[in-house]
N, C-alpha and C positions, 0 to 999 in steps of 0.2 A: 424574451428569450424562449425558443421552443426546445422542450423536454425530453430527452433521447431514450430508450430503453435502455439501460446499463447491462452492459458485457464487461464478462472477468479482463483482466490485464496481465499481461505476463512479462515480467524482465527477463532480459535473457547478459548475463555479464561474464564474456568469452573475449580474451585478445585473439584468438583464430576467427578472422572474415570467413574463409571457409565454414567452417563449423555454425558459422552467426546465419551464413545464409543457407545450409542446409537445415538448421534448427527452426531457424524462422520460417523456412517454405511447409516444414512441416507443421507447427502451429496454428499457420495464418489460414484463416477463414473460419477458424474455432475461436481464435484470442483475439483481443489487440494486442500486438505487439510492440517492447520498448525495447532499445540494444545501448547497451552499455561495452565498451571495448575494453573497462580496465573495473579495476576497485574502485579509485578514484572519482571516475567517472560514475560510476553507479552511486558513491554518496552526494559528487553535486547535483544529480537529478534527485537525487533524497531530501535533499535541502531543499530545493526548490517547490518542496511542498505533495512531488509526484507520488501515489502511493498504489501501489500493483497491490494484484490479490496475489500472487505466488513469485518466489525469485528464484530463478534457476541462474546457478554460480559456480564458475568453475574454478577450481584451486588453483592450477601451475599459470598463474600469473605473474609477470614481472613487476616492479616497484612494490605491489600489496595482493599479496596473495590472497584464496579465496577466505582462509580462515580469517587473517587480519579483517577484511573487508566485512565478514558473518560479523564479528565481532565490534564492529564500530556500525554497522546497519541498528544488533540490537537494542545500540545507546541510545538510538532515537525512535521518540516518542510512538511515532505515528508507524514506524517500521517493525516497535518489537514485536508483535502479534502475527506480522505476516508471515504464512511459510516459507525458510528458505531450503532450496532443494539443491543438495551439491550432483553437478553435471561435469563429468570429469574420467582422463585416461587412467588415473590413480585409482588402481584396486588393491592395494594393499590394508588387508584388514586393520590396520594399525592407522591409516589414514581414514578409514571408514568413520572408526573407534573415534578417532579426534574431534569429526566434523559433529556425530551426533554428541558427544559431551560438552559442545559450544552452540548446541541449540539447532542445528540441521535438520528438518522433520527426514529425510529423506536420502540418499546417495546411490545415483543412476552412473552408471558406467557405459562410456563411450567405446565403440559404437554402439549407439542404441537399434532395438527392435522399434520401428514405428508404433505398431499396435499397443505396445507394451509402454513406452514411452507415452500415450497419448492419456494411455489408461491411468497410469500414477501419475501423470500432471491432475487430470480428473478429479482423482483421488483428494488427493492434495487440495484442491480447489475448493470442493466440498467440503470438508473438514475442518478449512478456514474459515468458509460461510457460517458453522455450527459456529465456531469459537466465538464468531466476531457477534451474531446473534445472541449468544449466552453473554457475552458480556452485555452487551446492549441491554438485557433483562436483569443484569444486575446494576446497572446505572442506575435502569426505571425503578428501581427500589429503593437505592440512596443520590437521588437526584439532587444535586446543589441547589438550596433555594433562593432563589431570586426575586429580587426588591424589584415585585410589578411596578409601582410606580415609574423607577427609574428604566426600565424594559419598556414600559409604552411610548416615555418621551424617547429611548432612542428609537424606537422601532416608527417614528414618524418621517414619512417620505420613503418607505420602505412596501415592496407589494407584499401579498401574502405570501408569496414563497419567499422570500427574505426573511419575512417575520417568523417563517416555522425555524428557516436556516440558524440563524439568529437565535432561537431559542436555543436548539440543540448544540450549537458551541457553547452555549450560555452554562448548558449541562454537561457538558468536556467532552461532546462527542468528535471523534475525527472525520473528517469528511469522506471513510469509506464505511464509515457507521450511519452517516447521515443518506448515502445512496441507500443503504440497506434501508434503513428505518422508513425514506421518502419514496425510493422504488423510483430513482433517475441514476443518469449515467453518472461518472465520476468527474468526467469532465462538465457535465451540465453543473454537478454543486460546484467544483472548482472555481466556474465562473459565478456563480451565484455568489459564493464569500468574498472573490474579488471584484466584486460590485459593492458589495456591505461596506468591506474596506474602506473602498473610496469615499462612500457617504457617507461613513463615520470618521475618516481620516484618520485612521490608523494603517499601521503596515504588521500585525502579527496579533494572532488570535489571544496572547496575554493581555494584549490593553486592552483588546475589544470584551473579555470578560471583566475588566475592572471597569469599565462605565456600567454592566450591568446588580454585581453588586455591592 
């Protein structure tokens, strides 16, 4: 497998098509971009392991609105660190008020100013790089220790980029820690654990740490 330079990722989780595709014309060639059309659907892409560096999430959703959806993103593991930024026609200071007391880094109001808009996703982007880099430096200081013995026999039929991958889940990193730490794209480690996977036969990164200690 060849190595990509990793680019930030950006969700964007709007029921307005219009809005998806004026939001996304303006991101794209800075981000990659992901669209999610409901709550719903921004946690099955959640589940499925996918994890953006920032989520831009609008509240007046039908079935689950953006607060419910903030609120079941933070449950999960890999999601709670990332910033979510609410993008939305609700200016009511009282709405503002809700979204940052449920963990919103942020609340842009539509319609937006490009410039200004491109500036606070930035913003934003950065600030989660610091986060996710401090944490990372706190791992490396109380790092799980691992039974080398058992680490080298699985790490057999494994290349060397498996074998670092491999270590650093071994050390509960998430695989947007491990782009950080290895300096590849997201999707490059994605595929690199679901190669691990399969040569360990497992399907979720809790068993794959219990063969290593």
């Amino acid at each position: 497998m060849e190595a990509m330079e990793a680019k930030y990722m950006v969700l964007l989780v709007d029921d307005d098509p219009t809005f998806l595709k004026t939001a996304g014309s303006v991101l794209h060639g800075h981000y990659e971009i992901s669209i999610a059309s409901s709550g719903r659907e921004a946690l099955e892409l959640a589940g499925t392991g996918y994890v953006p560096d920032i989520i831009l999430l609008d509240i007046d959703m039908p079935g689950m609105d953006g607060y419910e959806t903030l609120a079941a993103l933070r449950d999960m593991e890999d999601i709670r660190d990332v910033p979510i930024v609410f993008l939305t026609a609700l200016s009511m200071p009282e709405s503002e008020l809700k979204g940052i007391e449920l963990g919103a880094m942020d609340y842009i109001t539509k319609p937006f100013v490009r410039e200004l808009f491109l500036a606070r996703v930035r913003l934003h982007l950065e600030n989660g790089r610091r986060l996710r880099q401090h944490s990372m430096m706190e791992k490396s200081k109380y790092e799980s220790v691992i039974d080398e013995v058992k680490f080298e026999k699985e790490a057999i039929g494994l290349s060397d980029t498996e074998r670092k991958v491999l270590r650093l889940i071994a050390h509960g990193y998430t695989n947007r820690e491990i782009c950080e730490t290895l300096h590849y794209s997201y999707d490059y480690i994605k595929r690199v654990v679901s190669v691990i996977y399969e040569k360990k036969f497992v399907c979720k990164r809790s068993e794959l740490k219990k063969l290593l200690m």
